[in-house]
C-alpha positions in Angstrom: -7.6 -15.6 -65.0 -5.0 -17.2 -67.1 -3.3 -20.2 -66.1 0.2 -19.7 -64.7 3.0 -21.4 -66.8 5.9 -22.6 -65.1 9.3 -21.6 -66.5 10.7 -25.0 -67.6 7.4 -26.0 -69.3 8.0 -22.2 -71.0 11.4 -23.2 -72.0 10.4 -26.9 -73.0 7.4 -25.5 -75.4 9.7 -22.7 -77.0 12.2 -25.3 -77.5 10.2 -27.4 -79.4 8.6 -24.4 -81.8 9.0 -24.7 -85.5 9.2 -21.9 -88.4 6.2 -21.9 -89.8 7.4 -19.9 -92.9 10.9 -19.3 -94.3 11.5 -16.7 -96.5 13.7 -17.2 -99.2 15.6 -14.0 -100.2 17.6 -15.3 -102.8 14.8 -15.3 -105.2 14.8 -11.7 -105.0 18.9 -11.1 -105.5 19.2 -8.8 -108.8 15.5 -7.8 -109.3 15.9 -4.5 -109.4 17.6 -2.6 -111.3 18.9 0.7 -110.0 20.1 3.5 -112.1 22.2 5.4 -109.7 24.8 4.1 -107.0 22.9 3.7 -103.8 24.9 5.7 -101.6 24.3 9.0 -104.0 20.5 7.5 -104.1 20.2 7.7 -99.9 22.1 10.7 -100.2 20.1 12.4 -102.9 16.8 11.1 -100.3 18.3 12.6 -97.5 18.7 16.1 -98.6 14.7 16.5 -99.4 14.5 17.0 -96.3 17.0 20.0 -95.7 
């Protein structure tokens, strides 16, 4: 049986949590190179299935 956790202890421990990773999307800004618009790409996507 697992031990029961009161909720202040909860709120103490998830308090003190720290990110572990952090993602950096900024590398990734103007990788790819698209050669339509991307609203006539999604809607060019969508219509396979019609």
């Amino acid at each position: 049986m697992p031990a029961v956790l009161e909720k202040p202890k909860i709120n103490n421990m998830l308090a003190n949590l720290k990110s572990k990773k952090h993602f950096d999307s900024d590398r990734f800004a103007g990788a790819i190179v698209w050669n339509e618009e991307p609203v006539a790409y999604q809607k060019r996507l969508r219509n396979e299935w019609e």
